[in-house]
Biopython code that builds the backbone (N, CA, C, O; Angstrom):
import numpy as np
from Bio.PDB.StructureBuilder import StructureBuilder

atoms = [
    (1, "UNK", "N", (67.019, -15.627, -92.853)),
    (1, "UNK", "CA", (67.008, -16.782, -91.978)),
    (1, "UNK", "C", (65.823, -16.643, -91.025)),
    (1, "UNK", "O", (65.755, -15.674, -90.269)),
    (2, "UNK", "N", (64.727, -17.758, -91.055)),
    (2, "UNK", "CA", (63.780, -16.917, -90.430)),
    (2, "UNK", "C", (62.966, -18.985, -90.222)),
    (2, "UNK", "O", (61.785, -19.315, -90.331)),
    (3, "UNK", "N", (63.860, -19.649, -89.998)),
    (3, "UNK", "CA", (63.850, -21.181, -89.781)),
    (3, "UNK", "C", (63.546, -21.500, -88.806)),
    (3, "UNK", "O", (63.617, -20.506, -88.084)),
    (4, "UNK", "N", (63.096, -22.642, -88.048)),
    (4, "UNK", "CA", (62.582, -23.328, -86.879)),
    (4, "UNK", "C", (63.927, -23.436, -85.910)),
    (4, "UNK", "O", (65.012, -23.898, -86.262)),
    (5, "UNK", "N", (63.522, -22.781, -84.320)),
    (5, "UNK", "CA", (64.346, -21.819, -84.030)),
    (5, "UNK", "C", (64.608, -22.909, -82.708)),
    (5, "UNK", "O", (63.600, -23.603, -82.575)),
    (6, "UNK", "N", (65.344, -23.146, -82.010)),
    (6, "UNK", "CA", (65.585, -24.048, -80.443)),
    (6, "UNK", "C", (66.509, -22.837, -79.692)),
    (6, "UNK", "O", (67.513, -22.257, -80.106)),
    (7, "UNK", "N", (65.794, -22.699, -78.480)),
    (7, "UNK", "CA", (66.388, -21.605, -77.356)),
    (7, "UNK", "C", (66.494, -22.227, -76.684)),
    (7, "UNK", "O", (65.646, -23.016, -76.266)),
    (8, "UNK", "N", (67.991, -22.038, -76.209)),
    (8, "UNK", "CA", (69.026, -23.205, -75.278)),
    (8, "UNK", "C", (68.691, -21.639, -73.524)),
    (8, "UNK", "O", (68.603, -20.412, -73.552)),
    (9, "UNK", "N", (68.658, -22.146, -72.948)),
    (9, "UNK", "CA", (68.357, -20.871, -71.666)),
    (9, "UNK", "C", (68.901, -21.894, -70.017)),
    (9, "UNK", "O", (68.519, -22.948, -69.508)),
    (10, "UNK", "N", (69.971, -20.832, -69.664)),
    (10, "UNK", "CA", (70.288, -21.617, -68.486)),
    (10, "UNK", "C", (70.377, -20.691, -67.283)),
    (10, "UNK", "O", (71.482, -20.601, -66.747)),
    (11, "UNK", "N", (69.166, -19.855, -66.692)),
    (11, "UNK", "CA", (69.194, -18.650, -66.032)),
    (11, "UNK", "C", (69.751, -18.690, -64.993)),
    (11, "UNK", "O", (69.577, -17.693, -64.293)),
    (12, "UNK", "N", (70.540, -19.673, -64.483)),
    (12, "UNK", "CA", (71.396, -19.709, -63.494)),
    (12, "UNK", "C", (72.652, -20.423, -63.512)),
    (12, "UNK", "O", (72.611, -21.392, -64.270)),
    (13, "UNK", "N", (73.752, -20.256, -62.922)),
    (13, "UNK", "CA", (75.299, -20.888, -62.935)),
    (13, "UNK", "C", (74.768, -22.642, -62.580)),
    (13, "UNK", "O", (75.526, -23.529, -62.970)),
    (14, "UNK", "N", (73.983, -22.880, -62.138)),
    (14, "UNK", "CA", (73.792, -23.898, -61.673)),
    (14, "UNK", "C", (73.239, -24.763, -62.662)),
    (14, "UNK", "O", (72.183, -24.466, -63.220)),
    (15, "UNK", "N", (73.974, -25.991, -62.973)),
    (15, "UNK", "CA", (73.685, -26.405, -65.036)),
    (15, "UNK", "C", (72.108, -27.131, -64.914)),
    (15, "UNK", "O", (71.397, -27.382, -65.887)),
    (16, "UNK", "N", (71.805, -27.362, -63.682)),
    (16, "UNK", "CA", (70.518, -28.061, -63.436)),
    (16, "UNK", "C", (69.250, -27.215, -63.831)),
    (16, "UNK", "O", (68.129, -27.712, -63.716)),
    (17, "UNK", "N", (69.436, -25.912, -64.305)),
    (17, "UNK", "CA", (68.527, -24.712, -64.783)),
    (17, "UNK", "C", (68.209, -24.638, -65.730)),
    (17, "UNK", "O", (67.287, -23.920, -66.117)),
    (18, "UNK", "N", (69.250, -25.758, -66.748)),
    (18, "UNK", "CA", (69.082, -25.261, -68.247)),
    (18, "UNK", "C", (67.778, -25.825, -68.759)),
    (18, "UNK", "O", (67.017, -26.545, -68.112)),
    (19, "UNK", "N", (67.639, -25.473, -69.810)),
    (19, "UNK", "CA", (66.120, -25.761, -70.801)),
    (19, "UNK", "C", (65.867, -25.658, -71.988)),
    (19, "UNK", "O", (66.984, -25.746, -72.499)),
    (20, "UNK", "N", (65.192, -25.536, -72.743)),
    (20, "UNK", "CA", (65.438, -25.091, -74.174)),
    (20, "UNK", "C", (63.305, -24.740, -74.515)),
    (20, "UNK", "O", (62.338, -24.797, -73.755)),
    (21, "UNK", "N", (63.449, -24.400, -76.031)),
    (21, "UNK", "CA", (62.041, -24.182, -76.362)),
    (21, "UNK", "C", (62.313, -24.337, -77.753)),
    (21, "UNK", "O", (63.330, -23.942, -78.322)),
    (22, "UNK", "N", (61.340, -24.941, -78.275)),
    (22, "UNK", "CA", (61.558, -24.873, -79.635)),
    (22, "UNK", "C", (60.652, -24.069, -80.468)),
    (22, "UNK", "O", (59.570, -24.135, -79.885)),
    (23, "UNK", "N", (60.508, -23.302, -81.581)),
    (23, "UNK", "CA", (59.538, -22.349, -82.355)),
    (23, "UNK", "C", (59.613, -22.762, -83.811)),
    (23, "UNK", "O", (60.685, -23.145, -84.279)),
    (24, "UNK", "N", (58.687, -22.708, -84.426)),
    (24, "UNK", "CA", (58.482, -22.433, -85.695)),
    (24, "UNK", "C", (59.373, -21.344, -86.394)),
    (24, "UNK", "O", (59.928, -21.491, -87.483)),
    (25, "UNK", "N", (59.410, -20.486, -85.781)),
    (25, "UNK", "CA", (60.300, -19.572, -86.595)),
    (25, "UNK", "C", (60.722, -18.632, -85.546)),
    (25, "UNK", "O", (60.220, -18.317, -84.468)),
    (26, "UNK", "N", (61.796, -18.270, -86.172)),
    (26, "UNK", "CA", (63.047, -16.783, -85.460)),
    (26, "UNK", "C", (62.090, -15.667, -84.914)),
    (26, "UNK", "O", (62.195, -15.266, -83.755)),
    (27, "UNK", "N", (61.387, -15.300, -85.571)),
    (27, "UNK", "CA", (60.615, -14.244, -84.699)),
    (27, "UNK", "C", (59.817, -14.842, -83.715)),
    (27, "UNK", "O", (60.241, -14.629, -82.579)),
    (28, "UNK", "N", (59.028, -15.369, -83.765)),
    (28, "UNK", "CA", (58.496, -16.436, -82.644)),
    (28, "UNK", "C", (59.379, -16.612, -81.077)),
    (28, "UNK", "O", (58.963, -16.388, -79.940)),
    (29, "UNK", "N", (60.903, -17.160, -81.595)),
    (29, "UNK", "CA", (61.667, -17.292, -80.468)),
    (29, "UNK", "C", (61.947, -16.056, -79.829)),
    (29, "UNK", "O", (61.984, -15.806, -78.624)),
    (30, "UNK", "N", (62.167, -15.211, -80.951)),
    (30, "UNK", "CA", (62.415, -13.973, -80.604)),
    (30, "UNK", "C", (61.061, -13.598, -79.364)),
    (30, "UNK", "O", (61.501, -13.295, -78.255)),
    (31, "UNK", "N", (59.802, -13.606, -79.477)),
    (31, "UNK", "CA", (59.209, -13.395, -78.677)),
    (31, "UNK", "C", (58.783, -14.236, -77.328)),
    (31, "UNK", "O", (58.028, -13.839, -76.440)),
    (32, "UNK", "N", (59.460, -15.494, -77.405)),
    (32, "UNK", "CA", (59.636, -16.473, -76.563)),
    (32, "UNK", "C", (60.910, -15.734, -75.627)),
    (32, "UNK", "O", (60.751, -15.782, -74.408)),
    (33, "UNK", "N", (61.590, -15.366, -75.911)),
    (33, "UNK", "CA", (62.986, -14.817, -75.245)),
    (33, "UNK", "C", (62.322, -13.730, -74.116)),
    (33, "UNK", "O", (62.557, -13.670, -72.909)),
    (34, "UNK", "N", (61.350, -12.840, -74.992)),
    (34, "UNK", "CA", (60.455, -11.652, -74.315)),
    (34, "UNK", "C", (59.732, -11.963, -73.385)),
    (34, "UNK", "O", (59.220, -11.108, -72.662)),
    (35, "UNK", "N", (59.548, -13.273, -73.219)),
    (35, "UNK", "CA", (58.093, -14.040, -72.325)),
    (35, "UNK", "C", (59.038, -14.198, -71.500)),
    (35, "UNK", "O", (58.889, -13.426, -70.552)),
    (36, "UNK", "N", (60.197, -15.010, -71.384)),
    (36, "UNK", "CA", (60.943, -15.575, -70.358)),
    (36, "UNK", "C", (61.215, -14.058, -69.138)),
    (36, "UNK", "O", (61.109, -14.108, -67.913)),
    (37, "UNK", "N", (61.535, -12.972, -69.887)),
    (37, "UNK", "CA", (61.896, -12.009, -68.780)),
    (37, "UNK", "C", (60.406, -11.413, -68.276)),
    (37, "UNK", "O", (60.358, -10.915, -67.152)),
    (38, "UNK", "N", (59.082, -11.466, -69.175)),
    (38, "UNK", "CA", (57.796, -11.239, -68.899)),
    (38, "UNK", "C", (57.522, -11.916, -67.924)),
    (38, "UNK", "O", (56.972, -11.434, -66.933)),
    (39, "UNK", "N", (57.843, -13.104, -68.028)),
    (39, "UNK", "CA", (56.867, -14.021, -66.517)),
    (39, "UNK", "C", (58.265, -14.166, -65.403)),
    (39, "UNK", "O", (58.212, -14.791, -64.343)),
    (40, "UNK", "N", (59.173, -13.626, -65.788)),
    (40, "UNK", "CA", (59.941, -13.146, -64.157)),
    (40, "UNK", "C", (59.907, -11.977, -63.728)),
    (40, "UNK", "O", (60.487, -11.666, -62.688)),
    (41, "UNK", "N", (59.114, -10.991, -64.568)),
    (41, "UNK", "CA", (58.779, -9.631, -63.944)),
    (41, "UNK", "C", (57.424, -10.240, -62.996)),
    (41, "UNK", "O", (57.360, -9.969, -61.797)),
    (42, "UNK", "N", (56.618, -10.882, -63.517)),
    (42, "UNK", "CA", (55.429, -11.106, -62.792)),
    (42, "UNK", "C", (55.279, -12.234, -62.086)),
    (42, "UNK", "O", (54.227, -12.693, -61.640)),
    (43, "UNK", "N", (56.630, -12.769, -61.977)),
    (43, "UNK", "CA", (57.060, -13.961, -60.516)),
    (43, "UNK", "C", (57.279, -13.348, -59.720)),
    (43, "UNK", "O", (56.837, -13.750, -58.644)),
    (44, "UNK", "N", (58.021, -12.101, -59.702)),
    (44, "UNK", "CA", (58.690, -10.928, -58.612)),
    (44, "UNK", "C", (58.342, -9.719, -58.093)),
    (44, "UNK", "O", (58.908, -8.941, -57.326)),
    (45, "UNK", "N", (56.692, -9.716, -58.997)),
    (45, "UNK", "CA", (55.738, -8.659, -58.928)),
    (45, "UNK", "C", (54.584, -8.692, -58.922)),
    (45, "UNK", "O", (53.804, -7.845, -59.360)),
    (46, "UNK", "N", (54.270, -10.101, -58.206)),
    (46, "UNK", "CA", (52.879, -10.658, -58.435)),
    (46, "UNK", "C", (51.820, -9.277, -57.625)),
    (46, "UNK", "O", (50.680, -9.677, -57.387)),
    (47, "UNK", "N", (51.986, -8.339, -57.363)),
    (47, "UNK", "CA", (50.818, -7.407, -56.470)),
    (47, "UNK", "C", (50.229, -6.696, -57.892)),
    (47, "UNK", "O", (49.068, -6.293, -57.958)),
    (48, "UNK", "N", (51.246, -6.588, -59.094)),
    (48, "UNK", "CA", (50.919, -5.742, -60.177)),
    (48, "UNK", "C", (50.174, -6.482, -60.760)),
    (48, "UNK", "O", (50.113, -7.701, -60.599)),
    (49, "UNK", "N", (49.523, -5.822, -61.506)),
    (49, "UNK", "CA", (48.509, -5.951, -62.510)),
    (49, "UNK", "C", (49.051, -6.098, -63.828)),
    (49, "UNK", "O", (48.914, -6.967, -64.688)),
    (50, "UNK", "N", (49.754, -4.944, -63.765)),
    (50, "UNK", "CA", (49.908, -4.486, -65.696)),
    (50, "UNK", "C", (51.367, -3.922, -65.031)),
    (50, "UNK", "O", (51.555, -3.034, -64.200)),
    (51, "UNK", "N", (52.283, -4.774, -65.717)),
    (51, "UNK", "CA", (53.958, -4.348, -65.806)),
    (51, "UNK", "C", (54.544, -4.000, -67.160)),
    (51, "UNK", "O", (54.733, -4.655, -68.185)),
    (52, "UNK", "N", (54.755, -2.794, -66.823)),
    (52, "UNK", "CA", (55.683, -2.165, -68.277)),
    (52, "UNK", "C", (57.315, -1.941, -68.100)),
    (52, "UNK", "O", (57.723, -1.097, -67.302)),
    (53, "UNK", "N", (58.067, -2.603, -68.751)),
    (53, "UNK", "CA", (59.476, -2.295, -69.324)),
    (53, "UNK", "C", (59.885, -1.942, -70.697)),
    (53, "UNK", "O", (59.316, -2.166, -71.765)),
    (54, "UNK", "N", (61.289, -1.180, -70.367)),
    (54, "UNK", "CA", (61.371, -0.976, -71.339)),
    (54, "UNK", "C", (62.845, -1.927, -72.080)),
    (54, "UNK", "O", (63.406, -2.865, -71.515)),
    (55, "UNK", "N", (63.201, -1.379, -73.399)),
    (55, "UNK", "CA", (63.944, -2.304, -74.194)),
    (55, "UNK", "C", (65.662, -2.799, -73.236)),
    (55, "UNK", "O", (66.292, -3.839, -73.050)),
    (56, "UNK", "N", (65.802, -1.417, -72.883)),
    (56, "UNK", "CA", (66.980, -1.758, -71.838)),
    (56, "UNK", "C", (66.562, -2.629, -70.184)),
    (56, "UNK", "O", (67.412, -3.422, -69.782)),
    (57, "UNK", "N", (65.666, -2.491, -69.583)),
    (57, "UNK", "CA", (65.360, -3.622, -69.161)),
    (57, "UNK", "C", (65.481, -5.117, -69.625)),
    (57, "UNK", "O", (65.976, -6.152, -69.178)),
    (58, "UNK", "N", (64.961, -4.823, -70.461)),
    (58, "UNK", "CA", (65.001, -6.477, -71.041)),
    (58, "UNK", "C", (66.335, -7.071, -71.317)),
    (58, "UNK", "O", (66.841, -8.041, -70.752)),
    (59, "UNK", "N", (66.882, -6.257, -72.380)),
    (59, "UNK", "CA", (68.352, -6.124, -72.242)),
    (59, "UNK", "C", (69.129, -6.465, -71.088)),
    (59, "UNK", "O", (69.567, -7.605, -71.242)),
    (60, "UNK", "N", (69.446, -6.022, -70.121)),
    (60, "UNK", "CA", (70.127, -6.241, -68.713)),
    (60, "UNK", "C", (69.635, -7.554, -68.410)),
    (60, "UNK", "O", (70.439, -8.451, -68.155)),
    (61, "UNK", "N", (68.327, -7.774, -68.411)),
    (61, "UNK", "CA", (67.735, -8.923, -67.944)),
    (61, "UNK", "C", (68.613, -10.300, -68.489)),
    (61, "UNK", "O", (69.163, -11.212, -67.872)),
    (62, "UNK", "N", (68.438, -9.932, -70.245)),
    (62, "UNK", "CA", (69.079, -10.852, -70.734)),
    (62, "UNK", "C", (70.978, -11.344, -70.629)),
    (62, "UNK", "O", (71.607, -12.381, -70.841)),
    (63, "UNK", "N", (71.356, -9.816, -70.148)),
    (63, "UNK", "CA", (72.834, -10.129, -69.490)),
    (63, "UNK", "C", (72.949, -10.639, -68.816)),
    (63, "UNK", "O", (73.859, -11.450, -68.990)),
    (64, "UNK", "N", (72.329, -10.711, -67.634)),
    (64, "UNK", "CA", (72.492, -11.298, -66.202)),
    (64, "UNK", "C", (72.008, -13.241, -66.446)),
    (64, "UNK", "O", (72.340, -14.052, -65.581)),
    (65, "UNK", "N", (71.262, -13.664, -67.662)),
    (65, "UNK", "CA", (71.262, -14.841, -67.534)),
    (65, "UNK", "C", (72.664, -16.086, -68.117)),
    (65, "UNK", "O", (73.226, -16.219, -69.204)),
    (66, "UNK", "N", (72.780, -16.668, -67.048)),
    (66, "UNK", "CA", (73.802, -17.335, -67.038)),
    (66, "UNK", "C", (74.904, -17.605, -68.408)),
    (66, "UNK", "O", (76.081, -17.298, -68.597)),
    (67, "UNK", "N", (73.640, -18.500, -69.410)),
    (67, "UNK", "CA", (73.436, -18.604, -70.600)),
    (67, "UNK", "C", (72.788, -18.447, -71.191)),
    (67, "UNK", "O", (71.754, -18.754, -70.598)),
    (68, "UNK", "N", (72.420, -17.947, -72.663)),
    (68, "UNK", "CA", (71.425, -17.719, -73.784)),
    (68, "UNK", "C", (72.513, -17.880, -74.941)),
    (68, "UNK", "O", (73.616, -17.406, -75.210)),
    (69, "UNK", "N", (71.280, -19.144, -75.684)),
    (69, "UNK", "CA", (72.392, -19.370, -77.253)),
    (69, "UNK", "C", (70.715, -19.935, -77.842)),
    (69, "UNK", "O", (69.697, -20.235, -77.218)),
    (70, "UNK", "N", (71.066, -19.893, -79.441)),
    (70, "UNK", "CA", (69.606, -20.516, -80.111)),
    (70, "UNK", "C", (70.652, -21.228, -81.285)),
    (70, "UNK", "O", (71.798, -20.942, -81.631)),
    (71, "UNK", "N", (69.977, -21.975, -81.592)),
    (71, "UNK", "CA", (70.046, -22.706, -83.439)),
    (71, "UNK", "C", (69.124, -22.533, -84.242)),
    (71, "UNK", "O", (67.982, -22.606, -83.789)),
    (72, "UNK", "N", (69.270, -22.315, -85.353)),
    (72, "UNK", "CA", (68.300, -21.701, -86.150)),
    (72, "UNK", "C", (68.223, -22.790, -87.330)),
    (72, "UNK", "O", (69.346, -23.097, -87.730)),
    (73, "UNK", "N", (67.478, -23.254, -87.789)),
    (73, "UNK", "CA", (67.690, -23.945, -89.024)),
    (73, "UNK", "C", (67.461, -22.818, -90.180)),
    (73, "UNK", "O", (66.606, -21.951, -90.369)),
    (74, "UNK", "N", (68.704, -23.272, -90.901)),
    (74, "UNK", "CA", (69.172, -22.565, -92.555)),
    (74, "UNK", "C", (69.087, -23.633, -93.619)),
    (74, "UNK", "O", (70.006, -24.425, -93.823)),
    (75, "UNK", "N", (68.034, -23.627, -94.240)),
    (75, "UNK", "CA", (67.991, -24.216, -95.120)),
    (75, "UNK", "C", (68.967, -24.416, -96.386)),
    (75, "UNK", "O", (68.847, -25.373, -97.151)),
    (76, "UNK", "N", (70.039, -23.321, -96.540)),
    (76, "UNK", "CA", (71.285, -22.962, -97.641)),
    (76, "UNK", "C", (72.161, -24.370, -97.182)),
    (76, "UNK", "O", (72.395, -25.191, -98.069)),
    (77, "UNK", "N", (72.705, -24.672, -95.594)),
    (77, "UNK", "CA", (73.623, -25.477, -95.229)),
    (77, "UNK", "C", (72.732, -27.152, -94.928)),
    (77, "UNK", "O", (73.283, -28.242, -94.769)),
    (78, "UNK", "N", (71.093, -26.824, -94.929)),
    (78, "UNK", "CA", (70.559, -27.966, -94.477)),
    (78, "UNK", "C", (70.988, -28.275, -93.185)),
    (78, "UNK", "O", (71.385, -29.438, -93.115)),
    (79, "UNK", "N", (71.064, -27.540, -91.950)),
    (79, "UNK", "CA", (71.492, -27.640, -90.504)),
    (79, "UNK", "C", (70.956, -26.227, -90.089)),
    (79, "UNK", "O", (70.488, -25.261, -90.691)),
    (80, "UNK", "N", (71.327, -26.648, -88.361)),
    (80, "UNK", "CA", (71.114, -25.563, -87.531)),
    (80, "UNK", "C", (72.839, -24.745, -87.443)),
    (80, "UNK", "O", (73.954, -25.156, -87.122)),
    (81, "UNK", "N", (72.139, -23.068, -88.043)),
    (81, "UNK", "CA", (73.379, -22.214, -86.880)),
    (81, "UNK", "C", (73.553, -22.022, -86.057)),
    (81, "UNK", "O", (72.477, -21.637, -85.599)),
    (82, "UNK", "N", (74.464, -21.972, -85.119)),
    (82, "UNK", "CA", (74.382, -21.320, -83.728)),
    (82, "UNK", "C", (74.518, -19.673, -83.293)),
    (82, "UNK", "O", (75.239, -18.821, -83.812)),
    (83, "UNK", "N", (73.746, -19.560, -82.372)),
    (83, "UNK", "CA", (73.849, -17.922, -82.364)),
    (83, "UNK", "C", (74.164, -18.110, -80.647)),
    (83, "UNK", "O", (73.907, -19.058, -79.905)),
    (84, "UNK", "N", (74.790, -16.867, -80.386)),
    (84, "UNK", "CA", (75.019, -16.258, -78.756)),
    (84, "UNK", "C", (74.392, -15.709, -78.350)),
    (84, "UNK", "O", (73.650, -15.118, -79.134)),
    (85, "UNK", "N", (74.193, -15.474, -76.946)),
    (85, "UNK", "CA", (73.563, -14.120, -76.453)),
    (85, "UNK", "C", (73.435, -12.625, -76.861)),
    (85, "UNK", "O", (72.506, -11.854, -76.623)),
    (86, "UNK", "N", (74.937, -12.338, -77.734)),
    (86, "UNK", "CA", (74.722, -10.700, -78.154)),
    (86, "UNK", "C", (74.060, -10.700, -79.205)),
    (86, "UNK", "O", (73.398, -9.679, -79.385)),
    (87, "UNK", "N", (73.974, -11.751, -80.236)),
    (87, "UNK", "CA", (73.648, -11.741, -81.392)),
    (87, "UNK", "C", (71.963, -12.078, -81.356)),
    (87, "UNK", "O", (71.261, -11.653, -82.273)),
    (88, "UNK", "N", (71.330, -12.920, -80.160)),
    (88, "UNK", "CA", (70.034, -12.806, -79.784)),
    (88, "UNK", "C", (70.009, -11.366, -79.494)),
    (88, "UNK", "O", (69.641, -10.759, -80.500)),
    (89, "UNK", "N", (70.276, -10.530, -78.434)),
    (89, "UNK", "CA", (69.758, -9.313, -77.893)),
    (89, "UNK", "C", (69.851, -8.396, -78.720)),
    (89, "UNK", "O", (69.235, -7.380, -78.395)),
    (90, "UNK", "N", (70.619, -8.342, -80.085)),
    (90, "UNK", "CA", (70.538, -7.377, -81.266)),
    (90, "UNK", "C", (69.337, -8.032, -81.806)),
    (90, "UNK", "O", (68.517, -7.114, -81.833)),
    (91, "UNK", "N", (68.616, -9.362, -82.365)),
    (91, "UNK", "CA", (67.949, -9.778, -82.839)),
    (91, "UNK", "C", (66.673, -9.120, -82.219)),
    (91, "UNK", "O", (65.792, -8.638, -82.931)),
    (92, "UNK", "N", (66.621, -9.128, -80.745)),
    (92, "UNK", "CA", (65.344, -8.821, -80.023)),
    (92, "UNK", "C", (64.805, -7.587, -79.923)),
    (92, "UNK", "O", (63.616, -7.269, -79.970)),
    (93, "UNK", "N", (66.452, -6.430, -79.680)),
    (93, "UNK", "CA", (66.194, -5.453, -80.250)),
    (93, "UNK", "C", (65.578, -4.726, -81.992)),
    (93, "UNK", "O", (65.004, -3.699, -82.354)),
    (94, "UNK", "N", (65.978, -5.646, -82.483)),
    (94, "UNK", "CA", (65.178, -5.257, -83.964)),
    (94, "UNK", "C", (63.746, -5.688, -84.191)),
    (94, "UNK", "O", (62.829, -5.017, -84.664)),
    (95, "UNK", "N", (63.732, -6.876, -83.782)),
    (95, "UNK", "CA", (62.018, -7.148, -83.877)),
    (95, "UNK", "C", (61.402, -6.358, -82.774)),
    (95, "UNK", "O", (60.174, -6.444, -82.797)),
    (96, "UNK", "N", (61.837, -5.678, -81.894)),
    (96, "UNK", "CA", (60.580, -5.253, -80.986)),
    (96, "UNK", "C", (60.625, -3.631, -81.763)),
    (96, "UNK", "O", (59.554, -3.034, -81.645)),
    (97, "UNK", "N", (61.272, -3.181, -82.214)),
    (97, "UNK", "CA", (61.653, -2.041, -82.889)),
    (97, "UNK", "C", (60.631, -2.124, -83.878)),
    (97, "UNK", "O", (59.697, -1.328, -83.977)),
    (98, "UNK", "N", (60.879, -3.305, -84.750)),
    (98, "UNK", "CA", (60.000, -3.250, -85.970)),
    (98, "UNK", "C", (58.179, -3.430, -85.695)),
    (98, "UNK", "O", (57.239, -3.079, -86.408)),
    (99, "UNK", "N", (58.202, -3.975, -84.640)),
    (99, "UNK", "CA", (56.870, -4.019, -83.969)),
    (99, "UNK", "C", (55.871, -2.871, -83.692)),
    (99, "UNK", "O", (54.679, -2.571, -83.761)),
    (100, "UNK", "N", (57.515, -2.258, -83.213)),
    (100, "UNK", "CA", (56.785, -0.796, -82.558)),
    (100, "UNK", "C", (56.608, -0.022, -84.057)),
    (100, "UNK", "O", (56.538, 1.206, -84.088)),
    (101, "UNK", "N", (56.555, -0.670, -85.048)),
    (101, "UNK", "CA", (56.508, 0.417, -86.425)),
    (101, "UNK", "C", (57.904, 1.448, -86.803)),
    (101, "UNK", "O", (57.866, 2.209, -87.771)),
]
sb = StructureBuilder()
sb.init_structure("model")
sb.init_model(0)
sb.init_chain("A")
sb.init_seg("    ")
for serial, (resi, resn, name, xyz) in enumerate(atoms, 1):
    if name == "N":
        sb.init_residue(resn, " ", resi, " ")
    sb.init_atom(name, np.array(xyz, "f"), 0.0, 1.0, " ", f" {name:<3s}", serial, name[0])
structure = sb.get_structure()
């Protein structure tokens, strides 16, 4: 499954937060997910230059947001699946894994 991907993101209790992004494909979002906690490290750390985290950072990061869900289009059913937050943060964990070689 590796289909044109929509990330539903609502980083706060407050429903006026929510948003979405759409990608070409699952890994893509997958690295769209990575950007979202990237440019709030460097909203909250603008003196740095060069910010490094690691996978459990990101992780936590992604707990603490309100909501995280994606749809994936599967071409087998001709529709989008829905996925949750744990099932993104295992996803994110494997592609950054496979990245790292």
């Amino acid at each position: 499954m590796n289909g044109h991907t929509i990330v539903l993101v609502q980083p706060l209790k407050n429903k006026a937060t929510r948003t979405y992004a759409d990608y070409e494909t699952l890994a893509e979002a997958l690295d769209g997910v990575c950007q979202i906690y990237e440019t709030r490290l460097k909203q909250d750390n603008p003196q740095f230059r060069n910010i490094t985290y690691d996978i459990t950072d990101l992780l936590t990061f992604l707990d603490n947001i309100a909501d995280l869900s994606c749809l994936v289009w599967s071409d087998d059913i001709r529709a989008y699946k829905p996925f949750g937050k744990e099932w993104i943060k295992q996803k994110v964990y494997q592609h950054l894994r496979k990245q790292c070689g």
